[in-house]
C-alpha atoms as one frame of an Amber mdcrd trajectory, in Angstrom:
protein
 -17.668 -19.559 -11.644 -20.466 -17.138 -13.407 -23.511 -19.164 -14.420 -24.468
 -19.008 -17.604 -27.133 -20.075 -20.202 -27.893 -20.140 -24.025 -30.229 -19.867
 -26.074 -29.519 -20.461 -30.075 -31.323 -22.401 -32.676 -28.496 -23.049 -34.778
 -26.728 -26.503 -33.284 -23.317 -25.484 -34.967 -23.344 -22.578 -33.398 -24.738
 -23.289 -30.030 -22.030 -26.454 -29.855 -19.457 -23.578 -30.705 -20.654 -21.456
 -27.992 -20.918 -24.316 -25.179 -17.050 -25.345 -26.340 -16.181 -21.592 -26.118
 -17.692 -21.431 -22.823 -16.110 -24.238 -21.388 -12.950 -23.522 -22.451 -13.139
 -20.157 -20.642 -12.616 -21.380 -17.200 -14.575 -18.407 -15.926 -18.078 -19.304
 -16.780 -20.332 -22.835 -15.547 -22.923 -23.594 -18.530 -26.039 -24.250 -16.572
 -28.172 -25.253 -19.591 -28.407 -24.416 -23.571 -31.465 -24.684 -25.016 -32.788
 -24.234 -29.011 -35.951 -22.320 -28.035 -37.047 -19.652 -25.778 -40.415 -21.569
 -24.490 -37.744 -24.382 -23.293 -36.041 -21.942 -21.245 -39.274 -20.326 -19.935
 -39.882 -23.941 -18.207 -36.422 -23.719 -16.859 -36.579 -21.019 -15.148 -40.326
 -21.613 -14.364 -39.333 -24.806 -12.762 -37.146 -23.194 -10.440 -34.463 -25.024
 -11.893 -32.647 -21.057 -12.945 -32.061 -19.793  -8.968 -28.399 -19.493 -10.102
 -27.895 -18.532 -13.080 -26.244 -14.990 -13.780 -25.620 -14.364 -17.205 -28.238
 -15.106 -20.305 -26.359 -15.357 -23.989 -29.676 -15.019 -26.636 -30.109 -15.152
 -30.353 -32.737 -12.881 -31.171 -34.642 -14.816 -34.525 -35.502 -18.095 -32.405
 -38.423 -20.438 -33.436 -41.565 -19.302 -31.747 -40.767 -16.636 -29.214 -37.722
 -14.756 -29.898 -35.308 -13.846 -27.930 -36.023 -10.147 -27.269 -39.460 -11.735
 -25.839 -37.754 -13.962 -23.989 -35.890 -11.011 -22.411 -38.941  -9.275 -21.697
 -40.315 -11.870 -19.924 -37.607 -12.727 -17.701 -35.946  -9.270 -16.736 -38.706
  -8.407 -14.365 -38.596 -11.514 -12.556 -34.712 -11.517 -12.588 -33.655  -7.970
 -12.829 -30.244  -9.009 -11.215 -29.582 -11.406 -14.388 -27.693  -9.843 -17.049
 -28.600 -10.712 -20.762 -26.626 -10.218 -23.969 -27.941 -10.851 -27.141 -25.170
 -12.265 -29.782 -27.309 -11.910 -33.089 -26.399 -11.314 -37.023 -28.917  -8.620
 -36.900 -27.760  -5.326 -37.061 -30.899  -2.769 -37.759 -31.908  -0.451 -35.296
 -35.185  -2.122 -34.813 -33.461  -5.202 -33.259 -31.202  -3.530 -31.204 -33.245
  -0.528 -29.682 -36.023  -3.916 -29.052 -33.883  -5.813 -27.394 -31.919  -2.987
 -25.367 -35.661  -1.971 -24.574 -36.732  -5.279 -23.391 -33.477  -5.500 -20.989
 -30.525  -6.546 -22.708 -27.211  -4.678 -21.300 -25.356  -6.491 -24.427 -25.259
  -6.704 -28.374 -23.016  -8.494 -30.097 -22.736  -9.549 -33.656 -22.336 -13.330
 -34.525 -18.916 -12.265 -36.414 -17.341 -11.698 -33.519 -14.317 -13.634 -32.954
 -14.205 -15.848 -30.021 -11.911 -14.167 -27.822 -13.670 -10.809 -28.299 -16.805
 -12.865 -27.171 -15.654 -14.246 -24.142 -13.937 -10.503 -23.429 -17.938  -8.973
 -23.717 -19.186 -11.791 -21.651 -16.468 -10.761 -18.870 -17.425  -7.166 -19.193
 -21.092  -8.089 -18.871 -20.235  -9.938 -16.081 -18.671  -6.961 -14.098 -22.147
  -4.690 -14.297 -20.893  -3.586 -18.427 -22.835  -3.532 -21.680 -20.727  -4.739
 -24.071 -21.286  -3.963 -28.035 -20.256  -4.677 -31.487 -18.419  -1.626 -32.355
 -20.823  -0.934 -35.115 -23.375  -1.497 -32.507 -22.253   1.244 -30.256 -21.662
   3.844 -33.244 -25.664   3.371 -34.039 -26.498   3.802 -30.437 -24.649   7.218
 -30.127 -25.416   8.465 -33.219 -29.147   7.469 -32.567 -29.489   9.638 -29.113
 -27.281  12.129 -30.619 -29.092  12.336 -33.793 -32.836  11.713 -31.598 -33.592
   9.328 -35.060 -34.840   6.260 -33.589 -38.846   5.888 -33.180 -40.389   2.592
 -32.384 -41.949   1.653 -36.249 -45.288   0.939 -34.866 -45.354   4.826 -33.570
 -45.330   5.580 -37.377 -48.511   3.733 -37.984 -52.126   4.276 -37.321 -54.266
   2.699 -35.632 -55.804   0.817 -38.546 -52.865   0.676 -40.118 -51.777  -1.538
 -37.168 -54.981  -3.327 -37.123 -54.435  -4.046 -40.960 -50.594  -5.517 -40.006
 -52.477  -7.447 -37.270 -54.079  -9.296 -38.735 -51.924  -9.629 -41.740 -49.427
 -11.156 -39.330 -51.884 -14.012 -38.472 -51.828 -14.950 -42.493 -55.595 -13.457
 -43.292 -55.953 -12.132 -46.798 -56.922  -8.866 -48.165 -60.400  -9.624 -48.621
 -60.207 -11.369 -45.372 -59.074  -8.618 -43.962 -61.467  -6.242 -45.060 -64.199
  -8.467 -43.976 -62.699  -8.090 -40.612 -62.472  -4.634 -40.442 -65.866  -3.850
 -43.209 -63.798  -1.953 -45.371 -62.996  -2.387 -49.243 -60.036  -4.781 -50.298
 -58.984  -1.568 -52.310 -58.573   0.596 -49.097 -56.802  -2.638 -47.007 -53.971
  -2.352 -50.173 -53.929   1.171 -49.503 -53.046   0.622 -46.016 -50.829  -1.703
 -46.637 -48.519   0.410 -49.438 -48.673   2.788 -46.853 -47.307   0.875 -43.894
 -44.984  -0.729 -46.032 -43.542   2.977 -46.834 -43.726   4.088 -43.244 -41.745
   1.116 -42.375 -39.395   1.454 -45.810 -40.752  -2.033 -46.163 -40.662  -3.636
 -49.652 -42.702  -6.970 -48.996 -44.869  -8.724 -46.003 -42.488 -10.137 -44.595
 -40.400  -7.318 -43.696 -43.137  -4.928 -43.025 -43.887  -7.759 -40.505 -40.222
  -8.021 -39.151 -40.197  -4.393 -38.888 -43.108  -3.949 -36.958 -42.166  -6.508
 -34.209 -44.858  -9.387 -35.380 -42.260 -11.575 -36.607
């Protein structure tokens, strides 16, 4: 059987998977895990020499997934990785298709349309969420997508640096000796860059969080 592991905060969901899984009686669940640093010391431990197949969330606690997948697919090209997710942006996906995923599916998919993807990832194909695969198209078709930190400057990214490590404004312009009213001027223009309406998403957006 294909060797498998996941990696999903949510218990409820990751108990769903594992069930799903085993019931499949095509795939061997080597290990779940909640967080992506636990599976870095999996497969740092050389306890991973098996495994095939990688099923990822992407909004983990601490490193996320599409870091996760970063990490590993150059020291495992030959593992596949699909990323099951509720996110359904462009910044997510074109991230984590970046970072190495050859999969992206969305967390309402029904269970026997999951197990179909993780068979077609299985045999070398990159399954997606149908709405997935319309974005994908359109976005080479259309040439749209840009990575959101190409729209910034380079103190505008300095500004969202340091903004994602909690500093405030005047904190921030101590940092960088410039006024408090310039860092807000920055930061109303990243957030329009990014079509941002608070931190928080400006952060998302950008990849910090």
């Amino acid at each position: 059987m294909t060797s498998i592991i996941i990696i999903e905060d949510d218990e409820k969901i990751r108990n769903y998977l594992t069930a799903l899984i085993a019931g499949s009686g095509e795939f061997d669940l080597a290990a779940s895990f909640s967080n992506a640093e636990d599976a870095i010391a999996f497969f740092s431990n050389g306890l991973a020499d098996s495994i095939e197949l990688v099923l990822t969330d992407i909004q983990l606690p601490g490193k996320t997934g599409i870091d996760f997948i970063a990490w590993l697919k150059p020291l495992r090209p030959e593992i596949q990785f699909m990323v099951l997710s509720v996110y359904d942006d462009a910044d997510n996906v074109f991230k984590a298709l970046k970072a190495g995923a050859s999969g992206y599916i969305l967390k309402n998919t029904p269970s026997a349309k999951l197990v179909e993807a993780l068979q077609d990832l299985k045999k070398g194909g990159s399954p997606m969420s149908s709405q997935i695969a319309r974005m994908v198209v359109s976005a080479f078709q259309l040439d749209v997508y840009i990575d959101p930190q190409e729209k910034l400057s380079l103190r505008e990214k300095e500004v969202l640096e340091w903004l994602s490590k909690g500093y405030s404004y005047k904190e921030i312009a101590e940092k960088l000796f410039i006024s408090i009213e310039t860092v807000r001027t920055h930061i109303r223009n990243i957030y329009d860059k990014l079509h941002a309406c608070n931190r928080k998403e400006a952060l998302r957006k950008a990849g910090f969080r």
